[in-house]
C-alpha positions in Angstrom: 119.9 41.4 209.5 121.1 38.1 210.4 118.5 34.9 210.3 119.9 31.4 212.0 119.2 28.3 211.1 118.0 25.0 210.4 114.5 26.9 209.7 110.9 25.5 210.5 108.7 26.6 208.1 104.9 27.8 208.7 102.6 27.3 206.0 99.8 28.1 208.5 96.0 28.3 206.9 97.8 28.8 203.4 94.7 28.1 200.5 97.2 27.0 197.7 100.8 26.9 196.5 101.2 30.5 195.5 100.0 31.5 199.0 103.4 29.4 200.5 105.6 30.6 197.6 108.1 32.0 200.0 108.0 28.7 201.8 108.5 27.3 199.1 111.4 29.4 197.1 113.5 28.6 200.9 113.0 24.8 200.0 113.9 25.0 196.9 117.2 27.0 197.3 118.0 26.1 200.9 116.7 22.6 201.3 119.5 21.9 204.0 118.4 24.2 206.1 114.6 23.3 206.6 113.9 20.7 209.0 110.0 20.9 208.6 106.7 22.6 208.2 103.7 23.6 210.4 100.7 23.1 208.7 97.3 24.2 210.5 93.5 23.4 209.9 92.6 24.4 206.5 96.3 24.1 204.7 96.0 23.0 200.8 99.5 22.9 200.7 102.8 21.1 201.3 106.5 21.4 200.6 106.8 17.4 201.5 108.7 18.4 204.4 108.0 16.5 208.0 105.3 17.9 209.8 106.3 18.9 212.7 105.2 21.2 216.2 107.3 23.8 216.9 108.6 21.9 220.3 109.2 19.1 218.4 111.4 20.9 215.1 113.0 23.1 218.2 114.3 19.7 219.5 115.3 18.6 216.6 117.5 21.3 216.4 115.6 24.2 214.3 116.7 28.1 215.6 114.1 29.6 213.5 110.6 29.8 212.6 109.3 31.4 209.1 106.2 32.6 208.4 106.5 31.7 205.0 102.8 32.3 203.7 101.3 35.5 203.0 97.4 36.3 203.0 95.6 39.5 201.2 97.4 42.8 202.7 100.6 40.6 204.2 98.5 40.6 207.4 99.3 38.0 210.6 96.0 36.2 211.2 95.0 35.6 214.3 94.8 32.2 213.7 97.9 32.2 213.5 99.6 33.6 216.8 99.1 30.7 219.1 101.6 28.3 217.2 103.8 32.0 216.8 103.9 32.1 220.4 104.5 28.4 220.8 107.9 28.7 218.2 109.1 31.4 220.9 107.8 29.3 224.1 110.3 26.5 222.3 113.1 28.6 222.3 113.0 29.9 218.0 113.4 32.9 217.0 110.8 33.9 213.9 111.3 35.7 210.8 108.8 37.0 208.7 108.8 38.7 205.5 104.6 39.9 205.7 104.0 43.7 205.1 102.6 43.7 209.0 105.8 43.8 211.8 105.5 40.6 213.9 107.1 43.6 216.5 103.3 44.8 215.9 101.0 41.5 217.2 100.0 42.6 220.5 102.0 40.6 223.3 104.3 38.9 220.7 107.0 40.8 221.5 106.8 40.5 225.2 106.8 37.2 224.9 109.7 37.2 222.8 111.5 39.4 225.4 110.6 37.2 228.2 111.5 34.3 226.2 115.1 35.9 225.3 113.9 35.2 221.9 114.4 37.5 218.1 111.6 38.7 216.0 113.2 39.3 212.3 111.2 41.6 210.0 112.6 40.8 206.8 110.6 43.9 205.3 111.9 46.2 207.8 115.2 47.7 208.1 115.4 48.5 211.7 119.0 49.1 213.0 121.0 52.3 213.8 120.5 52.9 210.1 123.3 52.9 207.1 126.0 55.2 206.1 125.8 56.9 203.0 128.0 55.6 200.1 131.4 56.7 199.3 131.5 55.0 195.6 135.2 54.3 196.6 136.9 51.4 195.0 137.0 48.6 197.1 138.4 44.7 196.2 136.7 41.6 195.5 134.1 41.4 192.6 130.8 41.6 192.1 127.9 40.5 190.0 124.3 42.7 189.8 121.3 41.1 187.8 119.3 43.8 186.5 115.5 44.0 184.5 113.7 45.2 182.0 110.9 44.9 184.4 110.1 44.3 188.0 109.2 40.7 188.7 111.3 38.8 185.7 113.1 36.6 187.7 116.4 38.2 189.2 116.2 36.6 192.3 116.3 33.0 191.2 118.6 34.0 188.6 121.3 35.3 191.2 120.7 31.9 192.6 121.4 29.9 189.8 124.0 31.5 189.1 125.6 31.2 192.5 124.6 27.1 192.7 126.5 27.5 189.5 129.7 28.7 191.1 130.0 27.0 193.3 129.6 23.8 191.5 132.7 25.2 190.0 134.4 25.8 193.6 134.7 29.3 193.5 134.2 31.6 195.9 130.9 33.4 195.8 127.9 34.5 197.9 124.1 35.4 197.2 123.8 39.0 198.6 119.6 39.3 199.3 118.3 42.9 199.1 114.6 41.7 199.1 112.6 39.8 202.0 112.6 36.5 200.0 116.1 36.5 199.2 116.6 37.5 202.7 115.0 33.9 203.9 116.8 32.2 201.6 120.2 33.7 201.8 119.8 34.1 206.1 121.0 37.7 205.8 120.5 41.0 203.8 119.2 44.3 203.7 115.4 45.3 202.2 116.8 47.9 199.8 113.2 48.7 198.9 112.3 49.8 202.9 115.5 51.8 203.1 115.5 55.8 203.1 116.3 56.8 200.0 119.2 58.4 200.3 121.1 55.5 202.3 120.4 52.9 199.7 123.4 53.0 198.0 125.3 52.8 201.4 123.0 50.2 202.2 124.3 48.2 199.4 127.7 48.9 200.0 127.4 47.7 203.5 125.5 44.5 202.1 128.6 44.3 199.8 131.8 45.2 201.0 135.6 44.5 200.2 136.9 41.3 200.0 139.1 38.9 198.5 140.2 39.6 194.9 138.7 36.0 193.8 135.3 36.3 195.7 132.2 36.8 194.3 128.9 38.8 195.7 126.0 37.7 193.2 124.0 41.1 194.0 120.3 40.0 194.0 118.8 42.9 191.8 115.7 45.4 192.0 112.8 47.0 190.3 114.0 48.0 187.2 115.9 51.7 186.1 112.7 52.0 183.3 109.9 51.6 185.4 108.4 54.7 186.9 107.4 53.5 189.7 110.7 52.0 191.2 113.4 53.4 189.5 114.8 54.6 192.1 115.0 51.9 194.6 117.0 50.3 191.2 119.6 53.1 190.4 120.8 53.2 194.0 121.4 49.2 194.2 123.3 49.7 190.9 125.8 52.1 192.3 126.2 50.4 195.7 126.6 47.4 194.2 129.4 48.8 192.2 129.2 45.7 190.0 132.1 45.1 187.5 129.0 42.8 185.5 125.8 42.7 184.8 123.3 40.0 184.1 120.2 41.5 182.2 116.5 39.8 183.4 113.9 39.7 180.7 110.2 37.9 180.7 109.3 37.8 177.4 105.3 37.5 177.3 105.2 41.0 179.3 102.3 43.5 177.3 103.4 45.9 179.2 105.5 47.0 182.7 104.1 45.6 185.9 101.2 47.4 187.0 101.3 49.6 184.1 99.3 49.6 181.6 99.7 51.3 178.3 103.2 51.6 179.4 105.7 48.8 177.1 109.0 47.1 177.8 112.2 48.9 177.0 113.9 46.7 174.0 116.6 44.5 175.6 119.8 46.9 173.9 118.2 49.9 175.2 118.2 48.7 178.8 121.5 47.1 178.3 123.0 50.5 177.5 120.9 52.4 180.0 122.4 49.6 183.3 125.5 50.0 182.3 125.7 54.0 181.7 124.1 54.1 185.5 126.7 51.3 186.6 129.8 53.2 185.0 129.4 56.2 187.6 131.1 53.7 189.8 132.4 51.5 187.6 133.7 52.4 184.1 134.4 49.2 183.6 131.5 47.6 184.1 130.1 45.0 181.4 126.8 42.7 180.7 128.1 39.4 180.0 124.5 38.0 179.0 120.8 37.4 179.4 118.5 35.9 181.7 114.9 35.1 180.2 111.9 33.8 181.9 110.6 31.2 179.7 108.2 29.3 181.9 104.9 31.0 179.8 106.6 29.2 177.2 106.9 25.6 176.0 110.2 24.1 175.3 110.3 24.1 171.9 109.6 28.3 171.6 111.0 28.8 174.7 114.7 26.9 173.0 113.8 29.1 170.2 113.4 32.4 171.4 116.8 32.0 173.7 118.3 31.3 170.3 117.1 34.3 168.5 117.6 36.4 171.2 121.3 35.9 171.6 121.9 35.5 167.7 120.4 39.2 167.8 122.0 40.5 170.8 125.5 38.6 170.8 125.6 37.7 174.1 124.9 34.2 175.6 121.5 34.0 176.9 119.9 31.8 179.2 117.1 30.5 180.9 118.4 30.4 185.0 115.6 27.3 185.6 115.1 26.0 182.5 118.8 25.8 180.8 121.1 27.0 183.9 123.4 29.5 183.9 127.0 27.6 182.8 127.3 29.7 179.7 126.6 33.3 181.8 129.6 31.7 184.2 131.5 30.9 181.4 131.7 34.7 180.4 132.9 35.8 183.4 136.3 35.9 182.5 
């Protein structure tokens, strides 16, 4: 799954800033590639991009438009498919990360055949499928971030920690295996919409040999103690076959996401559990720190609990917005 850019991004009817976050996490991490937004009647948003009509970003050079707002269920609304059909009409492609297909809006993709146009379903696989994995050595090296929970950050944390790299001038890509990382990275594989027993393979695929001085960041999954996608997680780990881990924590958690009743495994314990899973392919493998989600917080206990946490666990530990990720990068080696 291959996205092209410079991107247009449609904010559509969204009510608020949450409603565009996906909009918004590609401007934040991929500012270079968006040209522009589409705003229609009822938007109480912005990005502070240009706006812009889909004829007009097309001419400016824009391949793709992405539907970067979601509504109640991930639906497309209506009102939404006559500027859809107009991004086609202009000659973009558009992507979408919703829950519904765009392949599913009556017409759309007709029109996008006609047109000689690509609709991307960031959520959906499609393909000829994925091979199942080998766990067989292969060279260059990689980096997994892993959670105590779902939802604690590892997606902006493997960004962070790439913009870190390569502010260093090494060699490293973001590997997406979620539909927001997808739109930000322009490529990647939906490990969560994958048949089960392809995910590893998946991975792999998403992941596989090169140099012996390149980096994959591995954006990570679910998490290996939460019942309800535990799976999805253990599968990434081993496809990934990740020499090091980055642990993902949000500290203000009462329980596991959706769960409740049901608390947090203490940091060591999922430490020990990540790496036992990541050592089936890997025995090597090792967590060079922690990534906490201190934006609950303000600065003053969020600096403090960062210090307590890695005077208790040893290892360096990090906020990936707040404090960056040079000392994680320092530890690599």
């Amino acid at each position: 799954m291959k996205i092209d850019h410079p991107y247009l991004l449609f904010l559509g009817d969204a009510p608020d800033d949450l409603a565009a976050k996906t909009a918004r996490g590609i401007a934040d991490w991929r500012p270079d590639w968006c040209l522009g937004q589409v705003r229609l009647a009822g938007c109480e948003t912005t990005l502070g991009l240009p706006d812009m009509t889909p004829a007009a970003a097309a001419a400016a050079g824009a391949r793709t438009m992405v539907v970067g707002v979601a509504n109640r269920g991930g639906v497309i609304s209506d009102g939404w498919r006559a500027t859809l059909v107009e991004a086609l009409d202009a000659g973009m492609d558009l992507a979408s990360g919703l829950h519904q297909p765009l392949t599913s809006v009556p017409g759309l993709a007709d029109k996008a055949a006609a047109a000689g146009r690509r609709l991307i379903d960031a959520r959906h696989p499609g393909g000829d499928g994925y091979a199942v994995a080998t766990g067989a050595p292969r060279p260059g090296r990689r980096l997994l971030t892993v959670g105590t929970d779902c939802s604690v950050g590892k997606m902006y944390t493997s960004l962070a920690i790439e913009r870190e790299m390569k502010a260093r001038g090494m060699a490293v890509d973001f590997r997406a295996t979620g539909q927001t990382g997808i739109l930000i990275a322009g490529a990647g594989v939906p490990v969560d919409a994958v048949v089960a027993d392809f995910i590893s393979g998946a991975t792999e695929s998403l992941s596989p040999a090169n140099d012996a001085d390149h980096w994959d960041v591995i954006e990570g999954q679910g998490s290996l103690f939460h019942p309800s996608y535990a799976g999805v997680t253990l599968g990434l780990i081993h496809g990934a076959q990740a020499g090091v881990l980055v642990l993902c924590h949000e500290p203000t958690r009462t329980h596991m996401r959706g769960l409740p009743g049901r608390a947090l495994p203490p940091l060591k314990a999922c430490i020990e559990a990540n790496l036992r899973a990541a050592r089936v392919v890997d025995p090597d493998v090792r967590c060079i720190g922690i990534a906490v989600n201190t934006h609950a917080l303000d600065d003053d206990a969020a600096a403090r609990l960062l210090d307590e946490i890695e005077d208790r666990m040893g290892l360096p530990t990090v906020d990936a917005i707040r404090t960056g990720t040079a000392k994680l990068v320092d530890n690599l080696d």
